[in-house]
N, C-alpha and C positions, 0 to 999 in steps of 0.2 A: 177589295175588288172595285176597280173604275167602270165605271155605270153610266148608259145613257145621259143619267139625271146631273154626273158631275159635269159643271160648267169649268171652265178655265179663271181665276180668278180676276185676269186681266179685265175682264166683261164686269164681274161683281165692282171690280173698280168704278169702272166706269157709268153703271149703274147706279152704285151708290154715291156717286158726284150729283145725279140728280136730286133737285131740290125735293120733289114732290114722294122721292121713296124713300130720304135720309131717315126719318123715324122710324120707317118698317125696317128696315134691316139693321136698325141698331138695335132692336126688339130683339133678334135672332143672336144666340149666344152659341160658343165653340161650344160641342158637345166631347168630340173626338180630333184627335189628331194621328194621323200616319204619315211615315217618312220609308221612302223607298230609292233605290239607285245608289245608295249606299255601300261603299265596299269594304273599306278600311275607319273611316271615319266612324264615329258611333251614334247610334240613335240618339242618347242623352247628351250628346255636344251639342248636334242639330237643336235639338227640344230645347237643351239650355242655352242657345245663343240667338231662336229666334225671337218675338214677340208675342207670339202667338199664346195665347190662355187658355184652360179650360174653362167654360161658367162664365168668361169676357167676351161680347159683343167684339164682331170684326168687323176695323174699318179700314178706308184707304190707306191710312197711314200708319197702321199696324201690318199692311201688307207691303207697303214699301219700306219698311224698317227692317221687316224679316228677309227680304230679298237683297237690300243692302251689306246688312251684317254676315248673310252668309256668303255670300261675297268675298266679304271683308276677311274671309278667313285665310284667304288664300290659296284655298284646297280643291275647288269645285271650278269647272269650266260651262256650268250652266246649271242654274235654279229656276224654278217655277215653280207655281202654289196653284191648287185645283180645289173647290169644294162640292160637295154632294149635302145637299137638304135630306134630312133623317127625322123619324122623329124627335122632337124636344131642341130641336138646333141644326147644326152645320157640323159638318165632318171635312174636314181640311185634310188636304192630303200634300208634302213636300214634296218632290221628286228635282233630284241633284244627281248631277254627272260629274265624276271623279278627273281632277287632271292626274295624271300619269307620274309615278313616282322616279326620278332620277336614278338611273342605275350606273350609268357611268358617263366619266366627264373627258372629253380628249379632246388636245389643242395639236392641230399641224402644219408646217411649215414654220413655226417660230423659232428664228436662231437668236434673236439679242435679247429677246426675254426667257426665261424660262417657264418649263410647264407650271413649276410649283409657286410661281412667285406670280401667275397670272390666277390660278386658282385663289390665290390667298388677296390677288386684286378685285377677283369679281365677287366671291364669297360665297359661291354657292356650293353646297354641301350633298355628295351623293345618299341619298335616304328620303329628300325633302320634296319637293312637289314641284312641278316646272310646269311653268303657265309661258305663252306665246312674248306677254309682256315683260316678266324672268327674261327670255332669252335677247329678247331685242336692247331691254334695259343693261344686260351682261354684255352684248358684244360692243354697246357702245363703250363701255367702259373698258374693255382693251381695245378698243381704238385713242382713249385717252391715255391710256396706259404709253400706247406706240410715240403719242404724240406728245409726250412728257420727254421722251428721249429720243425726238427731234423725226420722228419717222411718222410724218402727218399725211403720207398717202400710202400707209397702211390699209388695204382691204382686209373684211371681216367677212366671211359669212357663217350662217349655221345649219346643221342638218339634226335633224332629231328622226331616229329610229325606232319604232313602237315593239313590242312583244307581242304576239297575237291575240291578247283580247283589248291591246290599248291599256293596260293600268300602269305599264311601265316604259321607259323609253330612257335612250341613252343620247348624250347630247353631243355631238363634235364640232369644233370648231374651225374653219379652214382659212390660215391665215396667209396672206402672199403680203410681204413687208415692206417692199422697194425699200428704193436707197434714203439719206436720209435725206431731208432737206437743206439745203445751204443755205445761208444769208448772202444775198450779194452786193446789197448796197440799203444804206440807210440814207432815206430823206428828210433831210429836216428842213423845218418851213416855221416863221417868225422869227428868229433871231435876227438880231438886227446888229449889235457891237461885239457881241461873241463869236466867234467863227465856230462855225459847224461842227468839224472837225476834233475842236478843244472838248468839245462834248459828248460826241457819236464815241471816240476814242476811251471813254471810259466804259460802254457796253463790253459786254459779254456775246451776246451776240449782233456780228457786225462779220464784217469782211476782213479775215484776220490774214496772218504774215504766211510766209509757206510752213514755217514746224508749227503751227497753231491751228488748232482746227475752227472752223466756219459755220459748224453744224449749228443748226437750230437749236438751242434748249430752253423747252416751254418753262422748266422752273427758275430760269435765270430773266423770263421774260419781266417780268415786275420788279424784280430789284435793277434790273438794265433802267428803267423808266424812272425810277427813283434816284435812279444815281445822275440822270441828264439835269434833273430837277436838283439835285441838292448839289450839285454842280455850281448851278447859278447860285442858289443861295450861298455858297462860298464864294464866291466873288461879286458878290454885293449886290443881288438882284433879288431881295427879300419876296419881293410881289411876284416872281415867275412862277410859271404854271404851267402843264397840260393841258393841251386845248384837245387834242385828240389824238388817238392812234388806232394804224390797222394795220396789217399783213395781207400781203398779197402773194400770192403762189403762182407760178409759172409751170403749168403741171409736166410740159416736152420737157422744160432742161430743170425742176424738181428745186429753182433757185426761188427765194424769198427776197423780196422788198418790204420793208419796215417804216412805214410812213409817223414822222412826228409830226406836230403841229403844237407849236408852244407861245406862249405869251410870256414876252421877257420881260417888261418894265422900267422904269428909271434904276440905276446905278445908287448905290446908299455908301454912307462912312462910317462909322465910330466918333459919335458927337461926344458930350462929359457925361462921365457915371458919378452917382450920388451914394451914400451907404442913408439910410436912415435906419435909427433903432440898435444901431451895432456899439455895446458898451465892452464886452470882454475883450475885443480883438479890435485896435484901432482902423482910421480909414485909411492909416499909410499901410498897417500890415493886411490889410482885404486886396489892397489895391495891387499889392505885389502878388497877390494870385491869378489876380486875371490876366488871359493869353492875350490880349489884343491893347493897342496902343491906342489913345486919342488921334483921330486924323486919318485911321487905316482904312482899306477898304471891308467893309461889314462881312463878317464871315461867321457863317450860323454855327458851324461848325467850331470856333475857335470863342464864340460866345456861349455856347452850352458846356462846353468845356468848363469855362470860369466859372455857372454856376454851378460844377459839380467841385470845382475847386474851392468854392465860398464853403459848401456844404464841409466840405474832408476837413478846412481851415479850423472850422467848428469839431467838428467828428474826435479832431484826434483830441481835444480838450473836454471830452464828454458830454457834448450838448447834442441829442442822437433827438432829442424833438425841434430842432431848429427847423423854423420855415422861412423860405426867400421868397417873398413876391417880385417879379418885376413888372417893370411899369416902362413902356418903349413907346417916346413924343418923338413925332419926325419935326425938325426945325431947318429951316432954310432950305426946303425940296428934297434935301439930299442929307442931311445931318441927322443919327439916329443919337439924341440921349438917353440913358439908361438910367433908371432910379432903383436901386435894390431897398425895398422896406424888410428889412429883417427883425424876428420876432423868438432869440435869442433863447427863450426856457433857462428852464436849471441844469446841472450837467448831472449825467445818468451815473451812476455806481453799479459793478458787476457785483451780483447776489450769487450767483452760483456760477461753475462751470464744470460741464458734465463731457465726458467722452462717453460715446458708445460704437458701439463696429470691432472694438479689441476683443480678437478672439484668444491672439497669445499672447500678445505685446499687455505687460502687467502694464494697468493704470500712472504709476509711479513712476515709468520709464517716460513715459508719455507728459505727463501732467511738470517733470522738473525741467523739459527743456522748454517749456510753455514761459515766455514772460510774462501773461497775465493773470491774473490772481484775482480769486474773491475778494470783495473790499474796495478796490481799485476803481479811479474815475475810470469810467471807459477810453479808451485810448485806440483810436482803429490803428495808429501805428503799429503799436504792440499787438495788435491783431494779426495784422498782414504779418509779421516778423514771429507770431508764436508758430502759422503755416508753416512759414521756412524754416523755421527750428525743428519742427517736428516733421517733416519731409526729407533735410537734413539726415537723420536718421535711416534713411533708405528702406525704411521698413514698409512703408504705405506707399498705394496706387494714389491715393487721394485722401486727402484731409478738407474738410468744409463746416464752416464754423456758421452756425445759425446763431443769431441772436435772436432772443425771446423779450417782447416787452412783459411787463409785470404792470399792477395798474398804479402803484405809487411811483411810477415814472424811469424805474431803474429797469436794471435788464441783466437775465440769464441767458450764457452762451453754451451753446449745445455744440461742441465738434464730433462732426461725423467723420469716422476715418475708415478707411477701408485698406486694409491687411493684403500684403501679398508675397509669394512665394520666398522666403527672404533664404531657406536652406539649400546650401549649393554642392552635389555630389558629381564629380567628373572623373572619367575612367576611359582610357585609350592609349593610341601609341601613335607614334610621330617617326618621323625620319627628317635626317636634314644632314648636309654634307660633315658639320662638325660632332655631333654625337654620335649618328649613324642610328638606327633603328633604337628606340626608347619606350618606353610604356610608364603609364602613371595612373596616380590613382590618388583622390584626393579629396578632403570633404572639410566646406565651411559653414559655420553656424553662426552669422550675422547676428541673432539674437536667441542669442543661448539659452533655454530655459526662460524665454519671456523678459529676461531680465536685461535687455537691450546691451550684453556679452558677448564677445568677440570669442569662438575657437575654433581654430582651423590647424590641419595636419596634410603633409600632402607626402607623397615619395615618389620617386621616380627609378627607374630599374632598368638596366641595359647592360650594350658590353663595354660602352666607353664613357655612364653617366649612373652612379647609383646616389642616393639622395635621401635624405627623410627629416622633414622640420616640422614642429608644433609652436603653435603661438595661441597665444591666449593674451588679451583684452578688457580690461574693468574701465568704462568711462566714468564711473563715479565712486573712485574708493571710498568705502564708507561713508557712504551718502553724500558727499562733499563732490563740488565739478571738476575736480582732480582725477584724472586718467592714470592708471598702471596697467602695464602690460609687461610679457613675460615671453620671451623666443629660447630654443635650441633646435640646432642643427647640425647636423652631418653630410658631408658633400664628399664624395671621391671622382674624380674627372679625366678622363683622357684626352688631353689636348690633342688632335688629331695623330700623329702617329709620335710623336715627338717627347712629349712627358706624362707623367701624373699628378696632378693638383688634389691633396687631402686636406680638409677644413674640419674643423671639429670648435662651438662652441656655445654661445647664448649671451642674451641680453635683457637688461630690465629697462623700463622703460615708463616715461611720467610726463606729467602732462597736469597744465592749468588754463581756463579760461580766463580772459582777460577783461577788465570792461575800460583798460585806457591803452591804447589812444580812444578807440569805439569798444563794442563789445561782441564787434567781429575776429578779434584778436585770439590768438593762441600760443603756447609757450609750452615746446618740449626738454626734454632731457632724456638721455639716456647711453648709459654704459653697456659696452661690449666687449668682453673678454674671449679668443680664439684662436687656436694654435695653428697653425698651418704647417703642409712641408710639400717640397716639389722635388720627383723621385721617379726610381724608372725609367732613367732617361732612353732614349734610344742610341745606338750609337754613333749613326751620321748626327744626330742632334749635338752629340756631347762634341764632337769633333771639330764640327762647324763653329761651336761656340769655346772651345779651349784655345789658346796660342800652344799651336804644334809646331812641330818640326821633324822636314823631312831630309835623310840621308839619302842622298842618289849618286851611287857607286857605277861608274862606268869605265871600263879598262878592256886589254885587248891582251888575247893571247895566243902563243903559237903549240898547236894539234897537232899528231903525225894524222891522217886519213888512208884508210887501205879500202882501194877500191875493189870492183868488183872481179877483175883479174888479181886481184893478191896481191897488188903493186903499192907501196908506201909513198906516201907525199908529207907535206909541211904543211900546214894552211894557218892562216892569220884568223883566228875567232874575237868578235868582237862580243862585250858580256857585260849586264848590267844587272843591279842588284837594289830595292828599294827599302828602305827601314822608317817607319813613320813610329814619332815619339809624340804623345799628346800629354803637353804642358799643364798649366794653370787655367780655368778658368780664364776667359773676355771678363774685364768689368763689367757689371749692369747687366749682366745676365744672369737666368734661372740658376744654371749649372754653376754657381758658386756661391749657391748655399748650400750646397755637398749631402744632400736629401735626408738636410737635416730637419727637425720640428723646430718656429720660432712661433714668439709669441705677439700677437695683438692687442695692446690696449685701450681700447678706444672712448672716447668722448665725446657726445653730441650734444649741441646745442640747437635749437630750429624755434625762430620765431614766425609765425604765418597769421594771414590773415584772408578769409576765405566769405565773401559774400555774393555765392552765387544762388540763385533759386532755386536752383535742384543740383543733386549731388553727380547727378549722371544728363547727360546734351543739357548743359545750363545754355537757357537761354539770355538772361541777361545778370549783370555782378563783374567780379572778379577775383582772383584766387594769387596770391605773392607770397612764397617763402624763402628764407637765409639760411643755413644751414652752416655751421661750421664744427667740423670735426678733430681734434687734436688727439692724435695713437702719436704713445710712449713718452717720453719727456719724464714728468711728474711720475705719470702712471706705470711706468716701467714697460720692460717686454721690446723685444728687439729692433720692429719696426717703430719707426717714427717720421712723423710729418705732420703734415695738416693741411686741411683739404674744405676748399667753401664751395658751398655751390647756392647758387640764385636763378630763380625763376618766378615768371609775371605773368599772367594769361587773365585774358580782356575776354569777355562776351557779349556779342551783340547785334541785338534781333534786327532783324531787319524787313520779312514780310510775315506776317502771323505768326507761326511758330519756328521759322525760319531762321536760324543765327549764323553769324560769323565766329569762330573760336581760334584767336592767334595766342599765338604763345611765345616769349622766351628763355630760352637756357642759357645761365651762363657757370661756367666749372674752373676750377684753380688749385693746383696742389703745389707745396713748397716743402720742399726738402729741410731736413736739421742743416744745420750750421756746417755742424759736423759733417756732413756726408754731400761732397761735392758731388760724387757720382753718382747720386739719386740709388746708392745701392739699398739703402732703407724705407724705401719707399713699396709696398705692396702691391704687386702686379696689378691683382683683382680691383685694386682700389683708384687705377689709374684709369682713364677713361679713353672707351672705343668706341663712339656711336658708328650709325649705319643701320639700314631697315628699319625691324620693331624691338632693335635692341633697348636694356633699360637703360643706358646712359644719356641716348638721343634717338631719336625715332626719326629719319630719313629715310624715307623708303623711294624704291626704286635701285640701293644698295644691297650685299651682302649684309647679314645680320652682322656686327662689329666688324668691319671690315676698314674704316675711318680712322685709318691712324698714320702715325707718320712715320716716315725714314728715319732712324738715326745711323751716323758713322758710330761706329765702334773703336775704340781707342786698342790698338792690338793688332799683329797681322801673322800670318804663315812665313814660315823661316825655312830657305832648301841650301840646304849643303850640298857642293859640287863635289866628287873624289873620284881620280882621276886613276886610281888605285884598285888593286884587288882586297876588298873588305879585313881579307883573310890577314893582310902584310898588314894593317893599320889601326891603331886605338882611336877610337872615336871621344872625341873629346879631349884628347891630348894632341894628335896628330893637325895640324890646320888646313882646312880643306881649300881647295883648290879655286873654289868659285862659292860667293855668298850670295843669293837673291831673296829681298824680301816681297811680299804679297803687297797688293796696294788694301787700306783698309775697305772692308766693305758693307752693306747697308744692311742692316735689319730691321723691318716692321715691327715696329713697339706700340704699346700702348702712350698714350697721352696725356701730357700735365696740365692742358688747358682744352677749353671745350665753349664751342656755343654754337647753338641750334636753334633755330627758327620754324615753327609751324605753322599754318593758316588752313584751316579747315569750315567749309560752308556744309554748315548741318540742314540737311532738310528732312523731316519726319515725313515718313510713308502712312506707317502707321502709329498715331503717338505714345511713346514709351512702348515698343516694342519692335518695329522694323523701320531704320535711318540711312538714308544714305549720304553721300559723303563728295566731297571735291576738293582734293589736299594740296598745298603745294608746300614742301619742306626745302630746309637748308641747313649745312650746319658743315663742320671740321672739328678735329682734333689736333693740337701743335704740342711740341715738345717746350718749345722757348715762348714766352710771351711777345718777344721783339717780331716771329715771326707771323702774329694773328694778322690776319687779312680781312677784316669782315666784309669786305664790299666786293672784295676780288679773288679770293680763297676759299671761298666755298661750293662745294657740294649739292646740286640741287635737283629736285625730284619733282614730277608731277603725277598726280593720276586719279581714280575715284575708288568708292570703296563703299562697302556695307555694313549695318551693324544691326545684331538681331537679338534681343533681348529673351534668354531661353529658359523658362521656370526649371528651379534645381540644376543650372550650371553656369546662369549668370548673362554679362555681356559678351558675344564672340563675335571677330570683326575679319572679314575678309577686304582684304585693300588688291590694288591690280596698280604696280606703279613703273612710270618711265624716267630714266635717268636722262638730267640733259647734262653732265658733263661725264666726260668720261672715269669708269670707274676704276678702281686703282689697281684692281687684278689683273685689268689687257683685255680682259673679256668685251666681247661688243655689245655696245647699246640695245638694249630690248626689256619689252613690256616681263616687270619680274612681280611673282604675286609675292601677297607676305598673308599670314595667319596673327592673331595676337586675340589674347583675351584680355576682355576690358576694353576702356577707350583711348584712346590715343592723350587724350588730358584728364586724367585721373586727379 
């Protein structure tokens, strides 16, 4: 109960600051204390967080400690302290007022931020306590929020709604955004030999082109200022500097002016550098590391370069404690010399190396394509090269190799690798003018059982495509860097209305790593035995392609006619009669191999070399294979030839992650000796590009559509008879009139082939969404006299996507325009294509 007698403590303060009463009232000792106004909070927080004592004298500064800290807590929108004289002491009494508990948070009018990403800016949490300074502290911070992405005349305000007795209250937010800010012109002020422009022209924000946008962006604001500045230090102005900067806002038309103010300095060179201390690596081979010339203009950037080049010089020789001092005299105003003192150490030895993050991928798989080894001087080469080996692999998102110091100077390497989706299962259906409606179904196991194993199975089912092939993969027979792999397949096919193509067989297959010329080298083999036969023909197909002959019987004869009175006449009838006889087989076509099964024996040889950094959108390397095949000869089996194909593909970055990827193809088949008319030559094996076929990938064509004319040696034979069929032996008798057909063209497949790609990869999202800007080219010829490559080809442009999809792999939509005309007659127009995987596999 508050009593007459209780004073307000603010008085006792004040009273006991007098001198002449400080002793009496430090006489007087807390007896009691009470806490009221309390709602949620609990007595023994209050008691436990002020200062206040039982049995302890109160002074000033026990009453502003208790006032402070409850405060301090966050919770209370007003404290005071009151005491009442009792006997034996003071009875102190708390009294605190509760701030109101947040019950709900709403933000309105925000369209470029969202609700939950401003919640998660401001922090404040429904349950917790909201104080006036919470809110003003909160709204400023989605105003910085606004003005982080460029919208700095953003209005905030706040409303807070209480519940009826005040303990709780909901907060809303009411946001109006305007537009954002533009930059419209940057000023710069000091430069003196640099033009302004060489400068300003490296921000980010500035006043950009019409497809660029202009908008403000406060997070690009400090690296913009940075980049004016080390601007100058690349071009020789060591001493420049920031004098100042501001922004200035135009609030009617929402544009910004950007004021520099810079101190440029004297112009510097590249004076002489010195090595001192350097005994392992001479001063001729230091000196061919550094980027920069005696006499150039000084460039910061091409000088910190060099010392991280001195360091790697060292690095890859295993001296991982090496330290560079340098030491930069300016000589003649303008002449910068460089002294490097270096302090060389001993070279480090790896003591252990550790993988962890493999969940499926066994240790073994991992550890053998690794070139570094426990024991080993350190070698950062072999570091950076054990990455791409084991990236290589396609199993991992990322690989990260930690080195660990140890304290006798060697060092343990920790790679972190991290695992990703590598099992690929696809299942659908397709249409497209040559198979006609199709379905598949299909499933690959990049790493089999952990044991970095190839097995895949796929089939496909239709009414004009049924299909079913398994392969399997060992890259390390028997522990050794020897590759086997193992195929069979079955294909039955209906060339659009015309035949049936049946294929039936398998292949083994091998493979060694190389380490000369380098030990980016590889070396295959492998045999394929397969029966084929082409059957079913249709019958305009067999007709078109036999030498026929046709009997055309035309004669004239005399009728009696009784008309419709009953009256007899003579009339002259004129009467024709057709017999068509279908020959032999055309050479060099289907139809005369009489649908029968022949056999394939095949031979491959493939030498390649493939140093790209990732297996999929390499960014920089290159990839070059030979291939040369020999079916029948030695090996027996009907068909025979042999057939080389070569290809080269360069990649190369060009802005961040940004690459160029050209490519080319080139193909060659050659008949046996024996067989002038390329009769022994296998269709399948003859080359048709066009689209995302796999012979050549030109898109903006039909999928194999890139082939060429040939005449046919052969023609249609028509006997004239001027007789009635009936009076004449065919064959014996001599007809009246001979005409033979002029030869005529058929679209064939191709003995020679070369194709051109150039593709600008730019990552959306990296390692998973890419897009693309292709321009292809390419033919196929029959005769080598008639390759054309500057003038004969084929060529396409357009863009495309590629999207990296767990459990089915790469799939790639392209959208492409033909600029020459295509070979069907059809007219020019934007044609898509589909393909799984990338375009340079």
């Amino acid at each position: 109960m508050i009593t007459g007698a209780r004073i307000a403590l603010i008085t006792v303060v004040l009273v006991l600051i007098g001198v002449n009463t400080v002793t009496a009232q430090n006489d007087r000792a807390v007896v009691d204390v009470e806490v009221s106004g309390n709602r949620i909070s609990t007595t023994s927080l209050i008691l436990g967080v002020s200062s206040i004592a039982k049995g302890s004298p109160l002074t000033p500064t026990i009453i502003q400690n208790t006032i402070r800290r409850l405060y301090g807590l966050g919770i209370f929108s007003d404290v005071h302290l009151e005491a009442e004289e009792i006997s034996g002491g003071l009875k102190v009494y708390i009294i605190v007022k509760e701030l109101p508990k947040l019950t709900g948070l709403e933000f309105t009018g925000n369209k470029k931020i969202k609700s939950k990403n401003l919640k998660e800016e401001i922090g404040l949490g429904v349950g917790g306590y909201i104080s006036p300074f919470l809110i003003h502290k909160t709204a400023q911070t989605v105003r910085d929020a606004y003005a982080k992405k460029g919208y700095f005349q953003a209005e905030v305000s706040s409303e807070l709604t209480y519940n009826s007795d005040s303990t709780e209250a909901s907060l809303k937010y009411k946001i109006t955004e305007n537009s954002k800010v533009k930059v419209e012109r940057v000023v710069l002020t000091g430069n003196v030999r640099v033009k302004a422009n060489d400068l300003i022209k490296k921000m980010r924000n500035r006043k950009r082109g019409f497809l660029k946008s202009s908008n403000f962006a406060q997070d690009k604001y400090q690296e913009d200022l940075d980049k004016v500045i080390g601007e100058y230090h690349k071009k020789g102005y060591v001493d420049a500097f920031l004098i100042s900067d501001s922004t200035v806002i135009d609030s009617a038309t929402n544009r910004m002016t950007v004021y520099l103010d810079v101190y440029e300095g004297p112009k510097y060179y590249f004076g002489e550098t010195k090595f001192v201390g350097a005994e392992v690596h001479s001063e001729e081979t230091l000196t061919r590391t550094l980027k920069y010339k005696q006499g150039g203009t000084f460039n910061t950037e091409k000088y910190n370069e060099s010392v991280y080049e001195i360091y790697t010089a060292y690095q890859d020789i295993g001296h991982l404690h090496i330290r560079v001092l340098d030491e930069k005299k300016t000589r003649a105003d303008s002449l910068i010399d460089i002294t490097y003192t270096i302090t060389e150490g001993l070279p480090s030895h790896i003591n252990l190396v550790r993988i962890i993050g493999n969940t499926k991928t066994k240790e073994k798989v991992i550890r053998r394509e690794m070139p570094v080894r426990p024991g080993q001087v350190f070698n950062r080469s072999l570091l950076i090269r054990s990455i791409r080996e084991v990236m290589a692999l396609n199993f991992f998102a990322n690989v990260e190799p930690v080195p660990i110091d140890l304290p006798n100077g060697d060092v343990d390497i920790e790679f972190k690798v991290e695992e990703k989706q590598t099992g690929q299962v696809s299942a659908g259906a397709g249409y497209n003018s040559q198979d006609k409606l199709v379905g598949s179904f299909g499933m690959g196991i990049p790493n089999f059982r952990g044991n970095g194993q190839n097995l895949s199975f796929n089939t496909d089912f239709g009414k004009r495509r049924n299909s079913f092939s398994i392969s399997f993969t060992e890259p390390w027979f028997f522990g050794r860097p020897t590759l086997f792999g193992a195929d069979l397949f079955i294909l039955n096919r209906r060339w659009f209305d015309d035949y049936t193509e049946a294929r039936q067989g398998g292949s083994i297959r091998f493979g060694r790593r190389l380490r000369w010329p380098d030990n980016y080298f590889r070396a295959y083999a492998s045999y394929r035995l397969e029966r084929n036969r082409f059957h079913d023909y249709d019958e305009g197909f067999e007709t078109r392609n036999s030498a026929s002959t046709n009997h055309l019987f035309r004669w004239t004869e005399i009728e009696e006619y009784v008309d419709d009175a009953g009256d007899t006449t003579l009339q002259i009838v004129h009467k024709s009669k057709d017999s068509l006889f279908v020959g032999e087989p055309l050479p060099g076509t289907i139809v005369a191999y009489n649908e029968e099964w022949h056999t394939a024996s095949k031979l491959s040889l493939t030498i390649a070399r493939d140093s790209r950094n990732l297996p999929e959108f390499a960014t920089k390397g290159s990839q070059i294979s030979y291939t040369f095949e020999n079916t029948g000869g030695l090996f027996g089996g009907f068909w025979e030839y042999q057939r080389h194909r070569f290809s080269a593909a360069k990649f190369i970055p060009i802005i961040g992650n940004i690459a160029l990827a050209a490519r080319v193809q080139y193909g060659a088949i050659r008949a046996a000796s024996n067989d002038p008319r390329d009769n022994r030559i296998l269709v399948s094996d003859r080359f048709n590009p066009g689209g995302t076929a796999f012979d050549g990938t030109i898109r903006g064509y039909d999928d194999g559509s890139l082939t060429p004319d040939s005449l046919v040696t052969g023609a249609d034979t028509i006997f004239y008879y001027f007789d009635n069929p009936d009076s004449l032996v065919v064959g014996t008798d001599e007809p009246d009139s001979i005409l033979t057909s002029q030869p005529f063209k058929s679209r064939v497949r191709g003995k020679y082939m070369l194709v051109f790609n150039a593709e600008l990869q730019i990552p959306i999202s990296e390692q998973q969404i890419y897009g693309l800007l292709f321009l292809d080219a390419g033919n196929s010829w029959l005769h080598a006299d008639d390759i054309r490559p500057f003038s004969d080809l084929y060529k396409g442009v357009g863009v495309g996507f590629r999207i990296l999809v767990p459990g089915i792999g790469t799939i790639g939509f392209d959208f492409a325009y033909p600029l020459d005309d295509p070979p069907s007659g059809e007219e020019k127009g934007w044609k898509p294509h589909f393909q799984i995987g990338t375009t340079f596999k």
